[in-house]
MARMAR-673728 format. One record per residue (C-alpha): residue number from 0; residue in three letters; x, y, z. Coordinates in steps of 0.5 Angstrom, whole numbers, plus 500, padded with zeros to 3 digits. Layout:
<rs>
num:NUM; residuo:ala; xx:X; yy:Y; zz:Z
...
</rs>
This chain:
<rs>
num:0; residuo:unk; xx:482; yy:528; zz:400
num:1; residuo:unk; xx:480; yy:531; zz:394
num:2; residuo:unk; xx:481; yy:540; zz:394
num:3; residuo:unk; xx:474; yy:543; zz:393
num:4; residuo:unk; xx:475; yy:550; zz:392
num:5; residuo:unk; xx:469; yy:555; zz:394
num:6; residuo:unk; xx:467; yy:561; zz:394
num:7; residuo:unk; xx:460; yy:563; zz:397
num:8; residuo:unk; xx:459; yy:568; zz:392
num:9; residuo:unk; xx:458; yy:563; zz:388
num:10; residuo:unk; xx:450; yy:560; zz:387
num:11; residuo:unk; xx:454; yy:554; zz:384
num:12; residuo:unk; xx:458; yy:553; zz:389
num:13; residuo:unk; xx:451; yy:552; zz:393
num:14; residuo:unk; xx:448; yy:549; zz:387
num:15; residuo:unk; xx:455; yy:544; zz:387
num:16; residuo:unk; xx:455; yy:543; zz:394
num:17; residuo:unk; xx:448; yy:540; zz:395
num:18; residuo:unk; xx:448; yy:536; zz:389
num:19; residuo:unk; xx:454; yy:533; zz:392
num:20; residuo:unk; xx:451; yy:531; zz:399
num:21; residuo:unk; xx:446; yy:527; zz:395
num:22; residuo:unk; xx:451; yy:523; zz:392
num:23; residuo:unk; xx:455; yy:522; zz:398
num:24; residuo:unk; xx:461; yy:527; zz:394
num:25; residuo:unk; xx:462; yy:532; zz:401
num:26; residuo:unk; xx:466; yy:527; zz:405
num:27; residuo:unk; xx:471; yy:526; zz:399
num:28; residuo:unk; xx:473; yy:533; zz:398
num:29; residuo:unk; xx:476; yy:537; zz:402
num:30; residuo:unk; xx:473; yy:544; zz:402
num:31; residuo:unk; xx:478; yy:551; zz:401
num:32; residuo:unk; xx:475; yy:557; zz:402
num:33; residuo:unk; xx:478; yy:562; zz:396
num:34; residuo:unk; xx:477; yy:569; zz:394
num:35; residuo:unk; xx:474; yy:568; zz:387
num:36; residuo:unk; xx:476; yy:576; zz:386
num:37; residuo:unk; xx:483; yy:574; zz:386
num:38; residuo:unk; xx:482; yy:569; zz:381
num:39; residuo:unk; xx:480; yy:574; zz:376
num:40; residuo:unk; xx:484; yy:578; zz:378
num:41; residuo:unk; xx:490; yy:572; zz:377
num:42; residuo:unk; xx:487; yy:570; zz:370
num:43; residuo:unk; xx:485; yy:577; zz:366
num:44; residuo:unk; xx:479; yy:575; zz:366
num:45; residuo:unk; xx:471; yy:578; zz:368
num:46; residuo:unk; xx:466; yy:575; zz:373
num:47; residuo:unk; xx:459; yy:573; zz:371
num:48; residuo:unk; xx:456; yy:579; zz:374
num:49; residuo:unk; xx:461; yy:584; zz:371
num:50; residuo:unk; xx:458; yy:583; zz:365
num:51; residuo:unk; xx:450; yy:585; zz:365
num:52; residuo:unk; xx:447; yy:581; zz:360
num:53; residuo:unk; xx:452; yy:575; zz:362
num:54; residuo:unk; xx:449; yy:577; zz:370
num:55; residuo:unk; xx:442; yy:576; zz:367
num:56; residuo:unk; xx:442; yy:570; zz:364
num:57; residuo:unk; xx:447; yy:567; zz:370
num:58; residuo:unk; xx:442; yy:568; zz:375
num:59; residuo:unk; xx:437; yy:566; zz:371
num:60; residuo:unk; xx:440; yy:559; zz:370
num:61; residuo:unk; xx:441; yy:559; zz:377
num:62; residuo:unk; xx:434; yy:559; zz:379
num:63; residuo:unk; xx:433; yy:555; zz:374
num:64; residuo:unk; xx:437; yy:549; zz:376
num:65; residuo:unk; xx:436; yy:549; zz:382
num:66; residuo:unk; xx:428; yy:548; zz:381
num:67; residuo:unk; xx:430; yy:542; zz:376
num:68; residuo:unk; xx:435; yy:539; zz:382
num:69; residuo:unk; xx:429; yy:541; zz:387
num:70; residuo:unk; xx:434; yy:544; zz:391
num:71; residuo:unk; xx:431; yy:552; zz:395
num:72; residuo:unk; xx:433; yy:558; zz:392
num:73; residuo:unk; xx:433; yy:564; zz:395
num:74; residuo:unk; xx:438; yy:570; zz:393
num:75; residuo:unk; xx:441; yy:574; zz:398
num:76; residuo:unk; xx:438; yy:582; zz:397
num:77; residuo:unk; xx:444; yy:584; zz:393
num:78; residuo:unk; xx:449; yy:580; zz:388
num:79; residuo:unk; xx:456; yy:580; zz:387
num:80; residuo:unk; xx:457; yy:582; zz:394
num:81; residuo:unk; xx:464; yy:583; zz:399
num:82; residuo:unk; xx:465; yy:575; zz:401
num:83; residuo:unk; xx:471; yy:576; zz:406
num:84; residuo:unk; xx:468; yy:576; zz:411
num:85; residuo:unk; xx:465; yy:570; zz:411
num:86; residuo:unk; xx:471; yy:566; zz:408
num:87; residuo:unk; xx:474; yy:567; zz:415
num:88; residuo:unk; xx:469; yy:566; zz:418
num:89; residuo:unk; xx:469; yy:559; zz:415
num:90; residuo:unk; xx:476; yy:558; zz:415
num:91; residuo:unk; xx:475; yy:560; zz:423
num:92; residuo:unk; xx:470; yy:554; zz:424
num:93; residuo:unk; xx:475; yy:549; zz:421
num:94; residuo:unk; xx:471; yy:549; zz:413
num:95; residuo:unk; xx:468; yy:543; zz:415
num:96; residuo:unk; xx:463; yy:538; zz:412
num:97; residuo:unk; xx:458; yy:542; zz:417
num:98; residuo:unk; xx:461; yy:550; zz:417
num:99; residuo:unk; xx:460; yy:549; zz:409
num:100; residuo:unk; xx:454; yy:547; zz:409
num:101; residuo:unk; xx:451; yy:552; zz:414
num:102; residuo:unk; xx:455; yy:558; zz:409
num:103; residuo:unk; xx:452; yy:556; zz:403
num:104; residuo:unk; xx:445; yy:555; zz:406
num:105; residuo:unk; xx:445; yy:561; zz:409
num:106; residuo:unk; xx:447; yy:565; zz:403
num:107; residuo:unk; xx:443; yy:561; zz:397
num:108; residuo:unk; xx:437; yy:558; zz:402
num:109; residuo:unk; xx:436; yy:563; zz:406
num:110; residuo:unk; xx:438; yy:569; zz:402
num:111; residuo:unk; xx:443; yy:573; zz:407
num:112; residuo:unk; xx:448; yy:578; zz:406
num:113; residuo:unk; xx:455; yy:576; zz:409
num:114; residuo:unk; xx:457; yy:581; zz:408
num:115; residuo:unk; xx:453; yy:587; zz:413
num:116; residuo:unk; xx:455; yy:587; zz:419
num:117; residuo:unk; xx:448; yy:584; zz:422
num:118; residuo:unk; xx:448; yy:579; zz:418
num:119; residuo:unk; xx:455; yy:577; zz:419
num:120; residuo:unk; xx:454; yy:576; zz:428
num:121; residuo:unk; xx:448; yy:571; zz:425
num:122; residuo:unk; xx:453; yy:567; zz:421
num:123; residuo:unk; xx:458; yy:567; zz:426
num:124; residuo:unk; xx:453; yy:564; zz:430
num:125; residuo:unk; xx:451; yy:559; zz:426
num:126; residuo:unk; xx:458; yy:557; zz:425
num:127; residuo:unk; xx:458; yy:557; zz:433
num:128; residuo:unk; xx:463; yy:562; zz:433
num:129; residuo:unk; xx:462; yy:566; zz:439
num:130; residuo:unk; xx:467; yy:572; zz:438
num:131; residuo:unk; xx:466; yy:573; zz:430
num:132; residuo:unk; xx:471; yy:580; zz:431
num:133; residuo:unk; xx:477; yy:576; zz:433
num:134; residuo:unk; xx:475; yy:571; zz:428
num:135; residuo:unk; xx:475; yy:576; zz:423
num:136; residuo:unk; xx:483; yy:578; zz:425
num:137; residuo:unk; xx:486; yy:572; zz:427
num:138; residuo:unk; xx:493; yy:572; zz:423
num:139; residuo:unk; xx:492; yy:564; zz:422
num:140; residuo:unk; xx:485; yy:565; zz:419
num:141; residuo:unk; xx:488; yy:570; zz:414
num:142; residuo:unk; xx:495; yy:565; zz:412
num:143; residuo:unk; xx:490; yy:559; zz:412
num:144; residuo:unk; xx:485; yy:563; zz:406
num:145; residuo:unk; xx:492; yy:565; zz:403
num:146; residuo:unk; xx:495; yy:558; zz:403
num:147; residuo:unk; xx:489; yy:556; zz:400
num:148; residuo:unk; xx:489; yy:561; zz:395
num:149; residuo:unk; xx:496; yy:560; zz:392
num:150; residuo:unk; xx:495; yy:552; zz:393
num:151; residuo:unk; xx:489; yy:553; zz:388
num:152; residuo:unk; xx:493; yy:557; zz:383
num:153; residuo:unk; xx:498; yy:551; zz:383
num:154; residuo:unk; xx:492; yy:547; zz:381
num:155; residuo:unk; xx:490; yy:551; zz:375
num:156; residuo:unk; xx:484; yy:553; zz:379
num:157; residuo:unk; xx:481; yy:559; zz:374
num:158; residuo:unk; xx:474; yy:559; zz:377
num:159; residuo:unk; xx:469; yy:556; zz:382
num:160; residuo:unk; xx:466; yy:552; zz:386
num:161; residuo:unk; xx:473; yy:546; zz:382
num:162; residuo:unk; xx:474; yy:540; zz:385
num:163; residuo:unk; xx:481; yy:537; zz:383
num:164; residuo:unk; xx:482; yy:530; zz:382
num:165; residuo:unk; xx:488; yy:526; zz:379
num:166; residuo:unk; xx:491; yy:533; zz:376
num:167; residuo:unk; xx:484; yy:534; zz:373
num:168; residuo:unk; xx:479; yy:541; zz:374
num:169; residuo:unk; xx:472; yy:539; zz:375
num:170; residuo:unk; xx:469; yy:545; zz:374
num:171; residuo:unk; xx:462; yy:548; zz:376
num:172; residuo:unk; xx:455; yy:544; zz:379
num:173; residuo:unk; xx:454; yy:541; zz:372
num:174; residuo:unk; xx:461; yy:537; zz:373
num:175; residuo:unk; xx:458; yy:533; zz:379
num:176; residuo:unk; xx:455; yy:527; zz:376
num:177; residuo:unk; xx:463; yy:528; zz:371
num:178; residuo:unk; xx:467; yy:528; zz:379
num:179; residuo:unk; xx:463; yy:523; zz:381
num:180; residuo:unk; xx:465; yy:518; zz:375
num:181; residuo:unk; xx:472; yy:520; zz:376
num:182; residuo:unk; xx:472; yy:517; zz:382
num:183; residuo:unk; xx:468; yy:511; zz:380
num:184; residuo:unk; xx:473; yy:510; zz:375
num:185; residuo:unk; xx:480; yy:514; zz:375
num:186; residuo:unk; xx:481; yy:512; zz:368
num:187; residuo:unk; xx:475; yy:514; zz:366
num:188; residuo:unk; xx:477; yy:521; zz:363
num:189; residuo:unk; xx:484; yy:519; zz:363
num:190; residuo:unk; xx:484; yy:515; zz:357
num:191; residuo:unk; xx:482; yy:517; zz:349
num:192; residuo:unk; xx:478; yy:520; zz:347
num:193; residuo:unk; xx:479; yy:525; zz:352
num:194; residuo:unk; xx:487; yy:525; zz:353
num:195; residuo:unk; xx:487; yy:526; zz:346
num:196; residuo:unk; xx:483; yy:534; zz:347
num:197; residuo:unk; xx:489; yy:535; zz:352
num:198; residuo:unk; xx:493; yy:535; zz:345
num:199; residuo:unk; xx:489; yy:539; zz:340
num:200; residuo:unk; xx:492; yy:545; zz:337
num:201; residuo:unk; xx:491; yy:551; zz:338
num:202; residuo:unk; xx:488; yy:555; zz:330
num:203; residuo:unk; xx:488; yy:562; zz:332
num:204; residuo:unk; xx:490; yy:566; zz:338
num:205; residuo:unk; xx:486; yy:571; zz:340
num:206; residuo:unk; xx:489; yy:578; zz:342
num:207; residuo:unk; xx:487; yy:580; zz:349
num:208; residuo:unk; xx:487; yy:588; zz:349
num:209; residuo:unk; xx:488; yy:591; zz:355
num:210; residuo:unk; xx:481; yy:593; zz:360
num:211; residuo:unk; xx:480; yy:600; zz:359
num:212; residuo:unk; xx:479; yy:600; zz:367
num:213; residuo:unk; xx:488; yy:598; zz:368
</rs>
């Protein structure tokens, strides 16, 4: 199975996840549920919505995308929000083809916010979690996101929704169509001209000062 790491901040993990549905990707991956927050944090580097011209044009693109795939859109009432608790609670009902699927679309159809406290009752019980407070502190939920966490670290994972085949990132919505001729062909981007990029020389290096907030 190919590692597919998501987070349900993310509307390009819902914008990635339908389009995988239509060309029958979702039974190939193996979805893990991260915290897109602790990449950042990994990496350095600032989420699309810390940036608030990036935040505009990003929703914007979101919006726009998902009119030309013919997917439904709707924005939950506030965005970034805090997404734990749905994390675990997706983890809890095993972050299957199903649990991802009602995640996803309760956030990005529906337009909910996992992350108040009605809101996250309702989900549980989409994802047919009767108890969603034990859920929310079971110790193996817990280890099981942490677990996906270092493994997306140990695959260079820097942003989501990355699918990871072959040692290769298929980062993004817009990777779909990418993965899916992957899979058709694993040596279709192993091979010039897109080996040879692997090896291009780095010009100029950039001096990365350090955020006035650390």
């Amino acid at each position: 199975m190919i590692p597919w790491y998501f987070d349900p901040i993310s509307p390009f993990a819902y914008l990635a996840w339908q389009r995988m549905g239509k060309l029958d990707l979702q039974s190939k991956v193996e979805p893990r549920p991260i915290l897109f927050a602790g990449l950042l944090d990994h990496h350095g580097t600032l989420g699309p919505a810390e940036l608030p011209s990036k935040r505009r044009h990003t929703y914007r693109q979101v919006q726009w995308r998902a009119e030309q795939h013919g997917l439904p859109l709707r924005f939950p009432p506030a965005h970034p929000f805090n997404p734990l608790p749905a994390l675990r609670l997706c983890v809890a009902a095993g972050a299957d083809i199903l649990a991802v699927s009602r995640l996803l679309n309760f956030v990005w159809a529906e337009g909910r916010d996992p992350s108040q406290p009605a809101e996250i009752a309702a989900l549980a019980a989409a994802l047919g979690i009767d108890d969603s407070a034990a859920a929310l502190s079971d110790p193996s939920v817990k280890t099981t996101l942490k677990q996906n966490f270092k493994a997306a670290l140990t695959d260079q994972v820097f942003g989501v929704p990355t699918a990871v085949f072959e040692g290769q990132l298929y980062w993004g919505d817009d990777s779909v169509e990418m993965l899916q001729q992957a899979l058709g062909d694993p040596r279709r981007f192993a091979q010039p001209p897109y080996s040879e990029l692997d090896e291009l020389p780095v010009g100029i290096a950039r001096e990365i000062r350090a955020r006035a907030d650390r």
